[in-house]
mmCIF file of the N, C-alpha and C atoms, coordinates in Angstrom:
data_MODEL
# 
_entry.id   MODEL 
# 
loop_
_atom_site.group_PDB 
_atom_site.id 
_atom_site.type_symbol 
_atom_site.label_atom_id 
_atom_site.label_alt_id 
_atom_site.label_comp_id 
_atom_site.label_asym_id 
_atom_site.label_entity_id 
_atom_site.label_seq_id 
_atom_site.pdbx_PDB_ins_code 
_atom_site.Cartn_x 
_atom_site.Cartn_y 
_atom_site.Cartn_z 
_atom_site.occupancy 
_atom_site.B_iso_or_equiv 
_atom_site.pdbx_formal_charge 
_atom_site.auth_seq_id 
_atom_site.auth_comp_id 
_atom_site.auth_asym_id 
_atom_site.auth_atom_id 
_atom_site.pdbx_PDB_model_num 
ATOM 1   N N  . UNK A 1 1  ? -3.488  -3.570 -25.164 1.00 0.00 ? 1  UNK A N  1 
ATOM 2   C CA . UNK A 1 1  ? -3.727  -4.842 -24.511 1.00 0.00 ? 1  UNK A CA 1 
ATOM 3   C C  . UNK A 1 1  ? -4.104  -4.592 -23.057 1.00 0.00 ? 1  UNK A C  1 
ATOM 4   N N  . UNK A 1 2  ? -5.079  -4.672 -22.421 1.00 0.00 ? 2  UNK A N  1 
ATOM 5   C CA . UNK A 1 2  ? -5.645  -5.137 -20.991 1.00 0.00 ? 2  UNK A CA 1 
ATOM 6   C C  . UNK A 1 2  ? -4.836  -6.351 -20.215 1.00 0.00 ? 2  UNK A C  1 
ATOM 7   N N  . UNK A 1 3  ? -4.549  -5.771 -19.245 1.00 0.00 ? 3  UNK A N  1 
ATOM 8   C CA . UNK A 1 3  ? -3.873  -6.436 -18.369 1.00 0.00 ? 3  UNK A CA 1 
ATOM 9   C C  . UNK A 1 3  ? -4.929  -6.971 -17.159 1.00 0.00 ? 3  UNK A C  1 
ATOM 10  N N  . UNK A 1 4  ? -5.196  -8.296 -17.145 1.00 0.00 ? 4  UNK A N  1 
ATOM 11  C CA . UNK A 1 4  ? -6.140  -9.168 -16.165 1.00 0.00 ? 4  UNK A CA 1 
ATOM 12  C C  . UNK A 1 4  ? -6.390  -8.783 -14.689 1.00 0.00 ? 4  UNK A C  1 
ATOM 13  N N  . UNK A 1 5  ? -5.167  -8.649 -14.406 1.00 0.00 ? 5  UNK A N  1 
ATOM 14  C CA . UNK A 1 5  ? -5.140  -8.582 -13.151 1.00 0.00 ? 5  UNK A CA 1 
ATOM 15  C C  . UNK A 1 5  ? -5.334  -6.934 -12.592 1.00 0.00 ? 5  UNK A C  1 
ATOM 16  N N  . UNK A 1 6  ? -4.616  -5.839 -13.502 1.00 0.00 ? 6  UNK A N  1 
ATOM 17  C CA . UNK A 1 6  ? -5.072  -4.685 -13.052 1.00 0.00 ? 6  UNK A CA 1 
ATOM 18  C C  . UNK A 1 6  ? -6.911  -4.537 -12.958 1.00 0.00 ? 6  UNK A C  1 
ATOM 19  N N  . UNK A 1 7  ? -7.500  -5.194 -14.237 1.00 0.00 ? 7  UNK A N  1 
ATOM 20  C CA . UNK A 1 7  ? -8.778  -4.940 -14.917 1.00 0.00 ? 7  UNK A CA 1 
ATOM 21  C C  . UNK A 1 7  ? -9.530  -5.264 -13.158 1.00 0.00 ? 7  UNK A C  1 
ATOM 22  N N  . UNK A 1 8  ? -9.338  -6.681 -12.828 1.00 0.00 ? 8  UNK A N  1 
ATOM 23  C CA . UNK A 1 8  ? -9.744  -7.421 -11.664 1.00 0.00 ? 8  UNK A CA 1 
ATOM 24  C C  . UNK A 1 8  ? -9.669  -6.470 -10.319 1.00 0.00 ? 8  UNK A C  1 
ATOM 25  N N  . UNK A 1 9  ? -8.393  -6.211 -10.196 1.00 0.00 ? 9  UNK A N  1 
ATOM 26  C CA . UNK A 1 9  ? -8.414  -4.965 -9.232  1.00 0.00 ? 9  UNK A CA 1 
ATOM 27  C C  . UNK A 1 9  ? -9.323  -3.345 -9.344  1.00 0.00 ? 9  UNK A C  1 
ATOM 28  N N  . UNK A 1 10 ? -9.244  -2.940 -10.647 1.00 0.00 ? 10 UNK A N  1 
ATOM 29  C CA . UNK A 1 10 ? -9.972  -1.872 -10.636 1.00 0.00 ? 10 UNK A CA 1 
ATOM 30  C C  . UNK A 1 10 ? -11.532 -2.440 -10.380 1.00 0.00 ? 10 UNK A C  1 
ATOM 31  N N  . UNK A 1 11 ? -12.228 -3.531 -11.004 1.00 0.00 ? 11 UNK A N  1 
ATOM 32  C CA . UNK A 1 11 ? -13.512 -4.414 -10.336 1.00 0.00 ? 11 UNK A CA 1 
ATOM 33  C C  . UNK A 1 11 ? -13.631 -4.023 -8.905  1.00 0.00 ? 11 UNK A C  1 
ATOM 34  N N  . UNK A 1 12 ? -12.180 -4.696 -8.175  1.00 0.00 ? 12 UNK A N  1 
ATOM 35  C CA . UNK A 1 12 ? -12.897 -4.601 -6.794  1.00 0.00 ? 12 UNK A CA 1 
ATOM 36  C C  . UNK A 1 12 ? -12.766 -3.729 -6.031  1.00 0.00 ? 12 UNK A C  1 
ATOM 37  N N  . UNK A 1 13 ? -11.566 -2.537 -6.326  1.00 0.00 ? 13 UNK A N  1 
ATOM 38  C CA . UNK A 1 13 ? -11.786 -1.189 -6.224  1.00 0.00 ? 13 UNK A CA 1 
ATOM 39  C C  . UNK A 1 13 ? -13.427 -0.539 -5.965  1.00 0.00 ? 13 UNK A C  1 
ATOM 40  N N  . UNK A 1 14 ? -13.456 -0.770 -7.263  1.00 0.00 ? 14 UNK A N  1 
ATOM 41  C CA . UNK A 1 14 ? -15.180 -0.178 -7.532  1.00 0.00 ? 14 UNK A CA 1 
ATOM 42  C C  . UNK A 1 14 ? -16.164 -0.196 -6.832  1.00 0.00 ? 14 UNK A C  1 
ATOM 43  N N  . UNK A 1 15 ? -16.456 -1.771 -6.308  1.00 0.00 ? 15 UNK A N  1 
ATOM 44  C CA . UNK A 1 15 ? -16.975 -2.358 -5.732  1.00 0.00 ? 15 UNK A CA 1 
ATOM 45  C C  . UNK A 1 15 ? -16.906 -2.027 -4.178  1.00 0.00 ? 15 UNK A C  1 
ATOM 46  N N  . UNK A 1 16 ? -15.598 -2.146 -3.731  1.00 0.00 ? 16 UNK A N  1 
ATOM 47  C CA . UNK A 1 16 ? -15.380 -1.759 -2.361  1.00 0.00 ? 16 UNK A CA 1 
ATOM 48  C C  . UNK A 1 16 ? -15.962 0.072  -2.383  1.00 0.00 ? 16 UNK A C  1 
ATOM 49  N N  . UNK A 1 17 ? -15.818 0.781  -3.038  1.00 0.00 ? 17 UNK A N  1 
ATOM 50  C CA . UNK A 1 17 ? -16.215 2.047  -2.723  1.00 0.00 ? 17 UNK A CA 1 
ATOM 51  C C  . UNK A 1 17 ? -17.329 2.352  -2.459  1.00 0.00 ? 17 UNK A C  1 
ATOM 52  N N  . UNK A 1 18 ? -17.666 1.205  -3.498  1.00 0.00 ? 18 UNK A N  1 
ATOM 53  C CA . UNK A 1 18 ? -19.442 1.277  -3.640  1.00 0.00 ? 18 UNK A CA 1 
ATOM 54  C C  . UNK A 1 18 ? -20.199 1.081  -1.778  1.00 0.00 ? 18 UNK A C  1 
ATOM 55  N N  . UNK A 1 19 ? -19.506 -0.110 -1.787  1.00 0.00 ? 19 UNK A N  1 
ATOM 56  C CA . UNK A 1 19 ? -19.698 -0.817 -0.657  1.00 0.00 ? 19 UNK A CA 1 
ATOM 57  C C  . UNK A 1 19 ? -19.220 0.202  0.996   1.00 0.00 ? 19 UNK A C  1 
ATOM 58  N N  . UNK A 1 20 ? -18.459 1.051  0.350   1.00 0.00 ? 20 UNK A N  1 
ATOM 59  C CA . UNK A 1 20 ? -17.901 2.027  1.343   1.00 0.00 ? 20 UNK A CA 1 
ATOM 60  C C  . UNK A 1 20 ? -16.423 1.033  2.312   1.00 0.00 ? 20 UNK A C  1 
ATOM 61  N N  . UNK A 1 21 ? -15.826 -0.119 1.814   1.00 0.00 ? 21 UNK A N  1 
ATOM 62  C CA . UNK A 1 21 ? -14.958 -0.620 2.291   1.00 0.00 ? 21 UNK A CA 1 
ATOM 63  C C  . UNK A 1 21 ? -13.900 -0.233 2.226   1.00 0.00 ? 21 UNK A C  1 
ATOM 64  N N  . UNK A 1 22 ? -13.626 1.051  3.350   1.00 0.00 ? 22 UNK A N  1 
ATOM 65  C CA . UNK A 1 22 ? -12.341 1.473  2.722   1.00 0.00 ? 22 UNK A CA 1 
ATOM 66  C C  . UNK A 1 22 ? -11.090 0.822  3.158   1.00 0.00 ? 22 UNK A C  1 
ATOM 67  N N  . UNK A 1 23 ? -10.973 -0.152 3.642   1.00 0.00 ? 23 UNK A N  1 
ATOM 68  C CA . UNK A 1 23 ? -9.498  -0.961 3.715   1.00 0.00 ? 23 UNK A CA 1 
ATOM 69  C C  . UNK A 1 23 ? -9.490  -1.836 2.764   1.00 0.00 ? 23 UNK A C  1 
ATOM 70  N N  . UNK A 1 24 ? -10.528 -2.551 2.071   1.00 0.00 ? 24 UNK A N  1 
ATOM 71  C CA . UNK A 1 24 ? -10.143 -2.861 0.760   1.00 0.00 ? 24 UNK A CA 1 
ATOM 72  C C  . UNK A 1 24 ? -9.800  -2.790 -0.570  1.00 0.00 ? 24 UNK A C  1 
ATOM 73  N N  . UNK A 1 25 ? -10.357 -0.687 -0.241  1.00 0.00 ? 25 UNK A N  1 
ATOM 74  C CA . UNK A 1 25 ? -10.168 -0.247 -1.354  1.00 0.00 ? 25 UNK A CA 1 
ATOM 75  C C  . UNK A 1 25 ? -8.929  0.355  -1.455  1.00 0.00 ? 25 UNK A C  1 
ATOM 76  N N  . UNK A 1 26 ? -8.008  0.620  -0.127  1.00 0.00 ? 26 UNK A N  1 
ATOM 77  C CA . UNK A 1 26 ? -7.174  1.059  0.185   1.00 0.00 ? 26 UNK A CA 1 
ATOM 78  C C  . UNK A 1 26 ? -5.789  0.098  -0.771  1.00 0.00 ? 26 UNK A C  1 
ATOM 79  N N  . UNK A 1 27 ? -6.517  -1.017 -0.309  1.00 0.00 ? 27 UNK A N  1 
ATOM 80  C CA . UNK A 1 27 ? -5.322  -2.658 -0.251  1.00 0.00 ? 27 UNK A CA 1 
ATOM 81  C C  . UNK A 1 27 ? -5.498  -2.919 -1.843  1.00 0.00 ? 27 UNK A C  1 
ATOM 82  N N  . UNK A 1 28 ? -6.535  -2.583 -2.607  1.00 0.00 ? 28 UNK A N  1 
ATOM 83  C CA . UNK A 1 28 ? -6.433  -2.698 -3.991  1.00 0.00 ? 28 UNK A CA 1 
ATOM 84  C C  . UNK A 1 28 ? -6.109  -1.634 -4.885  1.00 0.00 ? 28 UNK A C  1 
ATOM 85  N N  . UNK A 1 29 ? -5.456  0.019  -4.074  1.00 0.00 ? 29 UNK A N  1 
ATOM 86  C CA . UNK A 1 29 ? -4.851  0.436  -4.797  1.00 0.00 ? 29 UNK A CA 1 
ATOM 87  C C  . UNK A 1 29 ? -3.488  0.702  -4.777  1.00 0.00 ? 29 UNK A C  1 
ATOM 88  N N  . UNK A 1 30 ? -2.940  -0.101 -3.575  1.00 0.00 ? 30 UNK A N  1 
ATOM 89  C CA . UNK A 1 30 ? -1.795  -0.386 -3.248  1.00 0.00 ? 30 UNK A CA 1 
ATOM 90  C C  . UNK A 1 30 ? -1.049  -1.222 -4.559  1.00 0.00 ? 30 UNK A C  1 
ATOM 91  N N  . UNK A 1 31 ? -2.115  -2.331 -4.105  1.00 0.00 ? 31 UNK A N  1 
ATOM 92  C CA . UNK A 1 31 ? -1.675  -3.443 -5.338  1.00 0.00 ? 31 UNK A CA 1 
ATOM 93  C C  . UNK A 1 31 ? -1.777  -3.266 -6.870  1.00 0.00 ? 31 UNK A C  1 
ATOM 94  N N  . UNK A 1 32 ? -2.724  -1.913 -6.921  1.00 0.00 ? 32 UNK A N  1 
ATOM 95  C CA . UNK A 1 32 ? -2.209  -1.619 -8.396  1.00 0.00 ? 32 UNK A CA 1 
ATOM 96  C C  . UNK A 1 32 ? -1.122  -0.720 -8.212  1.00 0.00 ? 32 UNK A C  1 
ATOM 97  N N  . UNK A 1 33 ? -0.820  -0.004 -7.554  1.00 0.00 ? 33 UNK A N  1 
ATOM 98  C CA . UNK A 1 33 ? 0.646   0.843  -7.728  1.00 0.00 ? 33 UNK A CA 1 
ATOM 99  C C  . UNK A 1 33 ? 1.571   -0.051 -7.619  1.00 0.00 ? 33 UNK A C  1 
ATOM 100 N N  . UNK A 1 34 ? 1.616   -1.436 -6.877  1.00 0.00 ? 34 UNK A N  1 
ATOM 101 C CA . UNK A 1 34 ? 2.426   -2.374 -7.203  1.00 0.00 ? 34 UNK A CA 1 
ATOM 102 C C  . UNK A 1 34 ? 2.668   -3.114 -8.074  1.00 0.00 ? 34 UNK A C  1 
ATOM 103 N N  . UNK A 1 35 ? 1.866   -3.054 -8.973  1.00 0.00 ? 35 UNK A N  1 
ATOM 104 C CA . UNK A 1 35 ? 1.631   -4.281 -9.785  1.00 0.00 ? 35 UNK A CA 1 
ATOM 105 C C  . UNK A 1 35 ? 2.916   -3.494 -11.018 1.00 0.00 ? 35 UNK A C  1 
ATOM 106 N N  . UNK A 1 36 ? 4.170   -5.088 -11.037 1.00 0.00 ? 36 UNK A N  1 
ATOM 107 C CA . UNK A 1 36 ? 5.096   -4.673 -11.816 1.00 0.00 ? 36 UNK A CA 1 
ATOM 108 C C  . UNK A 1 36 ? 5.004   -4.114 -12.859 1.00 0.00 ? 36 UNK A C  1 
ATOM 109 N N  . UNK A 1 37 ? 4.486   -4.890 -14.215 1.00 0.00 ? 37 UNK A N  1 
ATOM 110 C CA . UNK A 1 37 ? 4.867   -4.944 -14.910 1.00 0.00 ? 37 UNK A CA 1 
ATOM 111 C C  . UNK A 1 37 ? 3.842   -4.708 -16.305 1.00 0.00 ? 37 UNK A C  1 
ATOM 112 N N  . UNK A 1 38 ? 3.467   -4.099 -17.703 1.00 0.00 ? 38 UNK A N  1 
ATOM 113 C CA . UNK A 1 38 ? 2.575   -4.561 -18.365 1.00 0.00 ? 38 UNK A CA 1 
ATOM 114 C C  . UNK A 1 38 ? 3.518   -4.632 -19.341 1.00 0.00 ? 38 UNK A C  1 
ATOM 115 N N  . UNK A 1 39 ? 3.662   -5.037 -20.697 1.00 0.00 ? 39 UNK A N  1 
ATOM 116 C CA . UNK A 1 39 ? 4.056   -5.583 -21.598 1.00 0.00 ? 39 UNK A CA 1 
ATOM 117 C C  . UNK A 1 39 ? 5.733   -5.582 -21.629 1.00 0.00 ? 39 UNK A C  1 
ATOM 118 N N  . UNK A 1 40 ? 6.238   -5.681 -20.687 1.00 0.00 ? 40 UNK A N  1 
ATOM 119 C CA . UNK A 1 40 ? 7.682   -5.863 -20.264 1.00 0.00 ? 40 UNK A CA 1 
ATOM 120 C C  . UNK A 1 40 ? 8.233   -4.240 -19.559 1.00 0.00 ? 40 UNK A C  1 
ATOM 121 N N  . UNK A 1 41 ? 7.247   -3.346 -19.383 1.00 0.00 ? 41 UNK A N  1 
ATOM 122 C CA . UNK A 1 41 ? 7.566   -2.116 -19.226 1.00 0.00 ? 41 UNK A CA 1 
ATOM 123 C C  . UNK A 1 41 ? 6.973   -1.954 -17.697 1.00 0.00 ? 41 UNK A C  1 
ATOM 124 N N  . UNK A 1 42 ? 8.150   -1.652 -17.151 1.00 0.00 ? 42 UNK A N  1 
ATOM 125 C CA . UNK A 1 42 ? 7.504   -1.289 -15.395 1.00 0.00 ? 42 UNK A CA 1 
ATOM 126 C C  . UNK A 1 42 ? 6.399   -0.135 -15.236 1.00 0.00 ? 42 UNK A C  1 
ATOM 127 N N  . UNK A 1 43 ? 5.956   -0.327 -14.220 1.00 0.00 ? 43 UNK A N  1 
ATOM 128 C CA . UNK A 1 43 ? 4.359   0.486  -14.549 1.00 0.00 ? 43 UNK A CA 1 
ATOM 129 C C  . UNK A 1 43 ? 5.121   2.193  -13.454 1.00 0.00 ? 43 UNK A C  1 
ATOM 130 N N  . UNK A 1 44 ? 5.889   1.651  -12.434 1.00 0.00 ? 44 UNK A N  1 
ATOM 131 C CA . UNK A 1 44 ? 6.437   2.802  -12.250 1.00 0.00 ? 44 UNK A CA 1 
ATOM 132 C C  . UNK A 1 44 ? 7.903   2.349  -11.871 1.00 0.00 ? 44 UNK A C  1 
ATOM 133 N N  . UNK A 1 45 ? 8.825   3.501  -11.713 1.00 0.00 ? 45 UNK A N  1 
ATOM 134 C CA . UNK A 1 45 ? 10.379  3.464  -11.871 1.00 0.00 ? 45 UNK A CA 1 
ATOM 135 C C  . UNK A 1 45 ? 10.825  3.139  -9.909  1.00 0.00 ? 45 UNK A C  1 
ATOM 136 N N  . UNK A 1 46 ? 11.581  2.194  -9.719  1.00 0.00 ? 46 UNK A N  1 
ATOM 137 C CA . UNK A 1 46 ? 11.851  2.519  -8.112  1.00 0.00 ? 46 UNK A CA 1 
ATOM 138 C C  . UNK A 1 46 ? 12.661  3.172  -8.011  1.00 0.00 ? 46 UNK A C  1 
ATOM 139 N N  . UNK A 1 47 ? 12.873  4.113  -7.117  1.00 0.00 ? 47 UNK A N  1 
ATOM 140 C CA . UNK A 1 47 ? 13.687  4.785  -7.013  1.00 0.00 ? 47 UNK A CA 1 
ATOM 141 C C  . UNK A 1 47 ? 14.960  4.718  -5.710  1.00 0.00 ? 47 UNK A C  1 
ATOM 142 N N  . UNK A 1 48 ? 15.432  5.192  -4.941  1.00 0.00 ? 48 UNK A N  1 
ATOM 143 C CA . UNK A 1 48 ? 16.572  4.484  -4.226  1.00 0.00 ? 48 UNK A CA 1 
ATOM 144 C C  . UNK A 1 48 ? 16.094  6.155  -3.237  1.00 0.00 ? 48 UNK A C  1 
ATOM 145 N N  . UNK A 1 49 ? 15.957  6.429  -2.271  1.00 0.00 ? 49 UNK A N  1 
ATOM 146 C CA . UNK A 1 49 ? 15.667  7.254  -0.896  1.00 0.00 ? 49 UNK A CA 1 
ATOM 147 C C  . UNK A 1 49 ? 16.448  7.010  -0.130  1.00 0.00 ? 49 UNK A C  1 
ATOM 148 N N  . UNK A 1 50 ? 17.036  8.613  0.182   1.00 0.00 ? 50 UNK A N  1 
ATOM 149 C CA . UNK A 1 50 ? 18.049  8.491  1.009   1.00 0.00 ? 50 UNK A CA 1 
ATOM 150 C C  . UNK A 1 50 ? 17.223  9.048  2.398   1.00 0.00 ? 50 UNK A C  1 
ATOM 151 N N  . UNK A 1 51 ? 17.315  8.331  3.271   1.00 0.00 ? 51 UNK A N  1 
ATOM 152 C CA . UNK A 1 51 ? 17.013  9.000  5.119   1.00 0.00 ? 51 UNK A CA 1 
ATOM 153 C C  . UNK A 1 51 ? 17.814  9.470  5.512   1.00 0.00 ? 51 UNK A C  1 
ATOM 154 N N  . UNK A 1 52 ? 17.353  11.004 5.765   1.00 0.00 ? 52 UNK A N  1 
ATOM 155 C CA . UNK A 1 52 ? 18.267  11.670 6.317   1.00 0.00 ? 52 UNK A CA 1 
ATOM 156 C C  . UNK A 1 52 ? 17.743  11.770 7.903   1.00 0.00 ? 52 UNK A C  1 
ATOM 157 N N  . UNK A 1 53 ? 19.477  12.099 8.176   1.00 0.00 ? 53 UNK A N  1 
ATOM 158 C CA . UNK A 1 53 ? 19.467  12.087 9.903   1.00 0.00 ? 53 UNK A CA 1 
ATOM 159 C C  . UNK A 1 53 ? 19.412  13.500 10.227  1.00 0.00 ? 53 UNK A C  1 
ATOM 160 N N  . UNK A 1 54 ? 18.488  13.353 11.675  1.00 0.00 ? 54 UNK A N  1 
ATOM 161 C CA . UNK A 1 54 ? 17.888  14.449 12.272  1.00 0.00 ? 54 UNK A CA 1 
ATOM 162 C C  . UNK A 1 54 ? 19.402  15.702 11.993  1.00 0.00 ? 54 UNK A C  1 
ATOM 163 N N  . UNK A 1 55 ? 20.061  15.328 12.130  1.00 0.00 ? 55 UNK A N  1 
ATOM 164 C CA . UNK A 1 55 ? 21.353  16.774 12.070  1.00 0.00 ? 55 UNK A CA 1 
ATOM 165 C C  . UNK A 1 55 ? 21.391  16.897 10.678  1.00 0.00 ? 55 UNK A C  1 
ATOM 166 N N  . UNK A 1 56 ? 21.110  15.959 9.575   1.00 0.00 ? 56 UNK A N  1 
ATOM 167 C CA . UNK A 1 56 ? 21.159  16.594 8.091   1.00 0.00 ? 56 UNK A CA 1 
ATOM 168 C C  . UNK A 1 56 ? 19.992  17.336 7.958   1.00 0.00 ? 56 UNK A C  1 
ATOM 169 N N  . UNK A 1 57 ? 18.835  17.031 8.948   1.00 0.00 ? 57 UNK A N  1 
ATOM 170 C CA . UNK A 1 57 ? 17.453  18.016 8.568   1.00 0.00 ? 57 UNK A CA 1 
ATOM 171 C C  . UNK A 1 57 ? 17.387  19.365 9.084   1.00 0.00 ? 57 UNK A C  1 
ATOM 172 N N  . UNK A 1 58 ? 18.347  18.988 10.451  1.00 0.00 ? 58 UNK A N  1 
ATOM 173 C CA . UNK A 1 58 ? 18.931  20.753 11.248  1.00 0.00 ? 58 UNK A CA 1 
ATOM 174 C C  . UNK A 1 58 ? 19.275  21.593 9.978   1.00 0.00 ? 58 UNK A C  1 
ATOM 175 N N  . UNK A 1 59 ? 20.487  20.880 9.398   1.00 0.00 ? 59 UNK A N  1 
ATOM 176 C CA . UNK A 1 59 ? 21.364  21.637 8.650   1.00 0.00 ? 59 UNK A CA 1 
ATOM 177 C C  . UNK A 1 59 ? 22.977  21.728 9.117   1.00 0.00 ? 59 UNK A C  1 
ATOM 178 N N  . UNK A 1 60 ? 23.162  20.699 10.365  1.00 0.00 ? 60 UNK A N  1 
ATOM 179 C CA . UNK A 1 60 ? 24.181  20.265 10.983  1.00 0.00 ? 60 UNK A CA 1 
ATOM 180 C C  . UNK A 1 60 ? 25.429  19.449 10.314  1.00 0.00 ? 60 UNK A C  1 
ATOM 181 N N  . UNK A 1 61 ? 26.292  19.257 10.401  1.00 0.00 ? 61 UNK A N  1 
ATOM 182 C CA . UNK A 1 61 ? 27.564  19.202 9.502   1.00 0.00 ? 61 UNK A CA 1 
ATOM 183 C C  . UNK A 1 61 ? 26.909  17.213 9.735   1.00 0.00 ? 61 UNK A C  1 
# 
């Protein structure tokens, strides 16, 4: 099954490259790495990132 809205985005993907627009092509592949969901199955997993502080990147207690 084709999903509308990815299909629409890869369109203007295309289009913008063509066109050499690269902040739109930028902003429409954002929105497909965002795009939740296709047949109830997330398209990718979120995950939870921990920031570490400058003394955990030393190696500092």
């Amino acid at each position: 099954m084709s999903c509308t809205t990815c299909d629409t985005l890869r369109a203007v993907l295309a289009l913008a490259e063509r066109n050499g627009d690269r902040s739109r092509a930028v902003d429409c592949r954002v929105l497909l790495r965002r795009h939740p969901e296709h047949d109830d199955v997330p398209v990718e997993k979120k995950t939870e990132r921990k920031v570490e502080s400058k003394a955990e990147r030393k190696g500092e207690p």
